[in-house]
N, C-alpha and C positions, 0 to 999 in steps of 0.2 A: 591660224597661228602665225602663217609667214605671211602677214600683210602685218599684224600687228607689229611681229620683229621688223619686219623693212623699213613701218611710218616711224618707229622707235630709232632705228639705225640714221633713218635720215633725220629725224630733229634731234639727236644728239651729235650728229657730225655738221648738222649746217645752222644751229639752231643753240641749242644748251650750251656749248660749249663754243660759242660765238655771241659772247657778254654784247656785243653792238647789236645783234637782231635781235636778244632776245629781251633786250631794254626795247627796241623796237616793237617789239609783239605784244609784249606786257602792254604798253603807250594805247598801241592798236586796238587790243582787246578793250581794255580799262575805256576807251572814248567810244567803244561798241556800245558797253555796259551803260555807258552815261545817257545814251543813245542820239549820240553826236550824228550829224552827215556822215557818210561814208568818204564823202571827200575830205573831209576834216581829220577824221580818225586817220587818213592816209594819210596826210600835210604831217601829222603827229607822228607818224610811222616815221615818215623822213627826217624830219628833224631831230628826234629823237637819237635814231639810227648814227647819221650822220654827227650829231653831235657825239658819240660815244666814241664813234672812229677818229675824229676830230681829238679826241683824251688820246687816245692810241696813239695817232699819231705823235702826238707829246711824250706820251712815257716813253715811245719806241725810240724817239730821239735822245729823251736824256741818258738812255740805261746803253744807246750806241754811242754818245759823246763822251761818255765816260768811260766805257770798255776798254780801249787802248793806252787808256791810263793805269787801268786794272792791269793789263796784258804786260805795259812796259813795269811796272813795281814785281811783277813775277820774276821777269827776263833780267832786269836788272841785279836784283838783289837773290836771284836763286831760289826762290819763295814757291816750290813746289807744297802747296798745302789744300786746305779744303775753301772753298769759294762760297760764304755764307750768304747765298741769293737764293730766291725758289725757282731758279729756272735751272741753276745750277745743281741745286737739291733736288728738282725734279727727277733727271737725268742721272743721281747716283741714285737715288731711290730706284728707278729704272734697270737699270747695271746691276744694283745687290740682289734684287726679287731674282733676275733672271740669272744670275749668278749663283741663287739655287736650286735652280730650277722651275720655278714656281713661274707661272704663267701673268704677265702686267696687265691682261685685258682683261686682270679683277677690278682694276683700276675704275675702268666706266660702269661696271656690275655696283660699285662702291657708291660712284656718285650717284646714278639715279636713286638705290637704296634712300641715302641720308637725304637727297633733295626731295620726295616722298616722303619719306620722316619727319623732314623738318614742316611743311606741308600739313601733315597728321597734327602735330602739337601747335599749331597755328589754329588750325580748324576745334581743336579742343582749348582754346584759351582761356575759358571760363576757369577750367580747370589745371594747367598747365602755365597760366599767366606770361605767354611767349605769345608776342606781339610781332613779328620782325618774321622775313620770307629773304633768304641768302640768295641774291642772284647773280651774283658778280663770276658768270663760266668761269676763266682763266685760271680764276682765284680759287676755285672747288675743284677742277683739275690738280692744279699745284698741291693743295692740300689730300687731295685722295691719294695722289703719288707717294709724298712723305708717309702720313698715314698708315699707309698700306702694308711699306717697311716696318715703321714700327709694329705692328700688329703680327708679321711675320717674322721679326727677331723674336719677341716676346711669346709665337706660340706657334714655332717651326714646325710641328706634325699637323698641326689641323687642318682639315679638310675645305678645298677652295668656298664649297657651299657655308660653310660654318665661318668661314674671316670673312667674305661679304656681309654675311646676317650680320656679326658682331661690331664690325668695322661700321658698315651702315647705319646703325644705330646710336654708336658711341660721336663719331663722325656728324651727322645729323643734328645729333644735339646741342653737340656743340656749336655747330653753324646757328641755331635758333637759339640756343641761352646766349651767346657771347654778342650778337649782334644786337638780341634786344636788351645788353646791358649798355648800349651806349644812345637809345632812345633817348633818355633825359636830354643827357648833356648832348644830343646833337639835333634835337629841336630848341635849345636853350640858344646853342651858336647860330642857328638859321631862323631865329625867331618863328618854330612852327615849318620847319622845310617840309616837314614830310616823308622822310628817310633818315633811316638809322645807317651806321657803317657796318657795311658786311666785306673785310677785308683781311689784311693779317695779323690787326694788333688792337681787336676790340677788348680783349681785357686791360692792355695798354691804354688804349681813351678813357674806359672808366675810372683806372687807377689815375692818371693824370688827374679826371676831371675832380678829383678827389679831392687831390693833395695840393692842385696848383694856388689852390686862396690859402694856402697854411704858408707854402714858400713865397705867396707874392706881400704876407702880412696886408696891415689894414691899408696902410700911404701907396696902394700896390700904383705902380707908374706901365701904362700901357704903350704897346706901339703908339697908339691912334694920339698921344697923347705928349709923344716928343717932336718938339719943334726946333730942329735943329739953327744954329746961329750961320749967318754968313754964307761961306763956300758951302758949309757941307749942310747946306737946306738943300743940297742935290740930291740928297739921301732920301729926302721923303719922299721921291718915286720911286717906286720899286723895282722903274726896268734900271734908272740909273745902281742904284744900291747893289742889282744884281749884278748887274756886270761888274762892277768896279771892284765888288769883293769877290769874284769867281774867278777876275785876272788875275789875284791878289793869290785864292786858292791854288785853280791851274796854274796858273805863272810857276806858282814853288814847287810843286809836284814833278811837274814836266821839263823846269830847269833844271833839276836834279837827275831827272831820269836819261835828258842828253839828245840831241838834235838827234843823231843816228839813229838810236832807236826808235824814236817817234817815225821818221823816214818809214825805218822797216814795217811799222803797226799800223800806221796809219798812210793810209793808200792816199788819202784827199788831201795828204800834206806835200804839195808839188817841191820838187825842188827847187827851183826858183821863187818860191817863197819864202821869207824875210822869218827867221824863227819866234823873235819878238812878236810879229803878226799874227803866226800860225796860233801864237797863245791869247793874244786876242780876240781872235776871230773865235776861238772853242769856248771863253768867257760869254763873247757875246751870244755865243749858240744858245747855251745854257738860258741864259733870258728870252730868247726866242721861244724857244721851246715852253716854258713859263707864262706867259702870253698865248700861247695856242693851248694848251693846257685849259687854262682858266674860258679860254671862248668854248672850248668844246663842252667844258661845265656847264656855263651859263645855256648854252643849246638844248641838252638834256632833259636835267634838274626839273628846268620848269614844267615843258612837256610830262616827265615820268611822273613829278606830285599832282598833276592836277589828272591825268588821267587815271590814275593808281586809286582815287577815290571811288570809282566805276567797279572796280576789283573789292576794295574794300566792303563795300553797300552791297555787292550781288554776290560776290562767291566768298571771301572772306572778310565775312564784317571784323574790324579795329582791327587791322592790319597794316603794316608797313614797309616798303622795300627794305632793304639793306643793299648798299651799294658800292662802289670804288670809294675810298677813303679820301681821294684827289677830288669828288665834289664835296668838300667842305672845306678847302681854298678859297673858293670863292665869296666864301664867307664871312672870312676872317681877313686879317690887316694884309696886304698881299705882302709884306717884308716877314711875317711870319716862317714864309716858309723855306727863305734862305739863311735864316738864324738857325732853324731848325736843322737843315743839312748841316749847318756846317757845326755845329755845337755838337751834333751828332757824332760827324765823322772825325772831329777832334777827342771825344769820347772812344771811339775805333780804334784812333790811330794811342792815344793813351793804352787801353788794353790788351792791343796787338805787343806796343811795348813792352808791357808787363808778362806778354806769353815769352818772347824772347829772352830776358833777364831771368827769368824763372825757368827758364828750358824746360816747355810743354811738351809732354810730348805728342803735341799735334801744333800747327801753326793755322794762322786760320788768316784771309784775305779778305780785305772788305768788299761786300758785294754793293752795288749801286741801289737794288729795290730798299733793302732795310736801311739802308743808310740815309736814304731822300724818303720816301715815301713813309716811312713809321714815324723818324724824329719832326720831318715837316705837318706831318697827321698832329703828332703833339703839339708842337709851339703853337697850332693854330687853336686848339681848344686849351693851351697853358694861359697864352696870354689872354685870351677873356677872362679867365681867372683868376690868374696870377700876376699878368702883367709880363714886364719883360725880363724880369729876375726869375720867375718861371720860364718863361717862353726858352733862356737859356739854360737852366740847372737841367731841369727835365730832358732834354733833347740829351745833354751831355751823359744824364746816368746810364740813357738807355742804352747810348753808344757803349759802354761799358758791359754792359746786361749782354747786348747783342752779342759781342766778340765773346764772352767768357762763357754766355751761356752757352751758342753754339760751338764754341770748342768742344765744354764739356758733352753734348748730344751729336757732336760729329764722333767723337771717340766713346761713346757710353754704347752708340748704335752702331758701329763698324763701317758710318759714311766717310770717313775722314780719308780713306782708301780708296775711296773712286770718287775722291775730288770735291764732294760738298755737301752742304747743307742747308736748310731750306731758311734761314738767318733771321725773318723777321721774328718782331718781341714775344707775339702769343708763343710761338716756337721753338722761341730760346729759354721760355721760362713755363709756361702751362703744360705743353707736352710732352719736354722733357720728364716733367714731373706724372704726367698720366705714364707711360714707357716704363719707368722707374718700377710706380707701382703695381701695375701689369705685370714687369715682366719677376717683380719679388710675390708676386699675391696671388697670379694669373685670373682664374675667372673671378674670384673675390675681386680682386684688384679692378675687373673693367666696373663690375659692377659700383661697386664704391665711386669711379669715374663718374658714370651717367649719372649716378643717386647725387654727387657732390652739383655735377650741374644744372641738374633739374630740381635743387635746393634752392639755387640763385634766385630764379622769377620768384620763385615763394617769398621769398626774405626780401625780395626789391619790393614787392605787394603789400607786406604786410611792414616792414620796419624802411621804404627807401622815403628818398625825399618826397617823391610825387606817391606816396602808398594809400592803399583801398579805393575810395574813391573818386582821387584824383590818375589812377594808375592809368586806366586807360581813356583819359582824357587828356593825357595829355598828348599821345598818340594821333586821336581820333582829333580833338579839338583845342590847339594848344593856346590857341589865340582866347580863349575863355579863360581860362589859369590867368594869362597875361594880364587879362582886365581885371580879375579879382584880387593880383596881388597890389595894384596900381589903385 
């Protein structure tokens, strides 16, 4: 038994919950399966690997470039509130368990449970019609963390063994219904990628991919499809557009917040540096960062779908990853995903307003993940849809959604007191609502949860666009769909 705990200790501290190897392994395994050269399957391991750290690197950049922008809006304006990010959320989620005493290394008890779970209803898909395997570590961390809390407001006496069991199940499922709800629509954007989104705002893509052709109407006008006059045909590269409008964004933000402070927060701002520059230079980060981003994609993607068929065929036939929401960028218009942000956090800064004029009583602070990484998620599968009058309304409501909703679940759960909440859209608006019902209905109420998600595949099979016998072809074989509708 203590070999089993120790292989289990070590692939969950160097492994599960280290999204780059375990894209890595998956790669490895799946070109085993195919029964590639072993050098080959290694070539795959690296690339693979390195491509996902390659993503890291980019998001670790944008969410540090942005931080002391966060930091000086606090300092400046007094703005002691709750920080609606999941790393932020993480860590009060953290703070409140052990703030009752209740032990957080139910935390990793929780994830294995639901990553097993979700596992189980993959292996039963005949029957369960869940397509999609959650592997995106970070992101099943962050979510066990919040989770957890909730489960523990909602059912304070129960026993650590009885919230694993419960949490793991309800947790699971939802990792496997939410991610195989955005199969369609995200082999529809990759023409056949091969991976579904397994991140924080897969009921968000679906709803998007819904409604974006109603708000783009029939004349829908896309990125790909403005051709700018004169000067501003500068626009249709993307690294130009970015920076120009992030100078535009940081320039105002950081004008306002005052050379001093920046000084203070920001260590890399020398003094002898020109402040006009120093806001330049943070615009152009941003596009940098954007560009390393999209190569680590391109690095990945291709590796993980072609060797994920090996997995598919031998241990889990018609199966699909689910993975960072940041490989489906690369997919879409690359100016997507700066409309996105900023439509977004114009959405934010709207509803933040509206907490202020209304005297909430909670304040809430825009976090950098939900802000970039959910509304840029949407404009990239709005404007396939919708176009660019989607690619902007969408971004903008969610920014709305996010502040008001996480308000309301920073102060419904008692996070708003140690600082945050975990902000992205599934969280500001699905969760909430499982919590609610849980903690008015308690075990009715979880049940009714799992029973509402494990309803979804059912109804995607029998009433979605791709239903019965298109369902899991499209998955398995989408490039066939493709030629039958053409």
């Amino acid at each position: 038994m203590g070999i089993i705990i120790s292989i289990w200790t070590f692939f969950q501290n160097n492994i599960l919950t280290k999204p780059a190897f375990f894209v890595g392994l998956i790669v490895f395994l799946g070109y085993l399966l195919l029964r590639k050269p072993f050098y080959n399957a290694l070539a795959g391991f690296i690339k693979a690997t390195v491509g996902y750290m390659i993503l890291n690197v980019a998001a670790g950049g944008l969410v540090g470039n942005f931080r002391p922008i966060l930091a000086g809006l606090n300092q400046r304006f007094q703005l002691n509130a709750a920080v609606i990010d999941p790393y932020f959320g993480q860590a009060a989620a953290q703070a409140a368990v052990e703030n009752v005493g209740r032990s957080f290394t139910m935390m990793v008890q929780v994830l294995l449970l639901a990553f097993i779970w979700n596992l189980v209803l993959v292996i039963a898909r005949r029957l369960t019609k869940v397509r999609t395997v959650f592997i995106t570590g970070h992101i099943m961390v962050q979510q066990s963390s919040t989770a957890l809390w909730i489960v523990l407001f909602c059912f304070p006496a129960l026993q650590d063994f009885n919230v694993v069991i419960m949490l793991g199940l309800l947790l699971g499922t939802y990792w496997a219904v939410s991610s195989n709800m955005t199969v369609g629509a995200t082999q529809e954007l990759t023409d056949g990628g091969g991976f579904a989104i397994g991140h924080q705002q897969m009921f968000g893509v679906w709803l998007v991919d819904k409604v974006a052709e109603k708000i783009g109407g029939k004349n829908k006008q896309k990125l790909e499809d403005i051709k700018l006059p004169g000067f501003l045909s500068i626009f249709n590269e993307n690294i130009v557009a970015t920076a120009v409008l992030m100078t535009f964004f940081f320039g105002g933000i950081i004008a306002i917040l005052g050379q001093d402070i920046m000084h203070e927060l920001d260590k890399g701002f020398s003094t002898k540096q020109s402040f006009g520059f120093y806001i330049v230079e943070k615009a152009f980060t941003f596009a940098v960062y954007l560009q390393i981003l999209q190569l680590g994609v391109r690095l990945f993607v291709g590796e993980l779908t072609e060797s994920f068929q090996g997995i598919s065929e031998k241990l889990l036939p018609g199966s699909m990853p689910a993975i960072d929401c940041a490989a489906s960028y690369g997919f879409g218009h690359p100016n997507a995903v700066t409309i996105g942000f900023l439509f977004g956090a114009l959405g934010q800064f709207i509803a933040i307003a509206g907490l202020i004029i209304f005297k909430s009583p909670i304040f809430i602070i825009t976090g950098f993940v939900p802000v970039f990484f959910d509304n840029a998620t949407f404009a990239v599968f709005a404007n396939r849809k919708g176009g660019v009058k989607a690619a902007c309304i969408l971004p903008l409501i969610s920014g709305v959604v996010q502040v008001l909703g996480g308000a309301l679940a920073a102060f419904y759960f008692g996070l708003g007191k140690f600082g945050g909440w975990h902000g992205n859209f599934d969280w500001d608006t699905v969760w909430p609502v499982f919590g609610f019902i849980m903690h008015s209905m308690q075990y009715v109420g979880v049940a009714i949860c799992i029973i509402f998600l494990l309803a979804i595949p059912q109804l995607q099979y029998y009433f979605g666009k791709y239903k019965r016998e298109k369902y899991f072809v499209v998955a398995e074989n989408f490039a066939s769909l493709s030629e039958e509708e053409n």
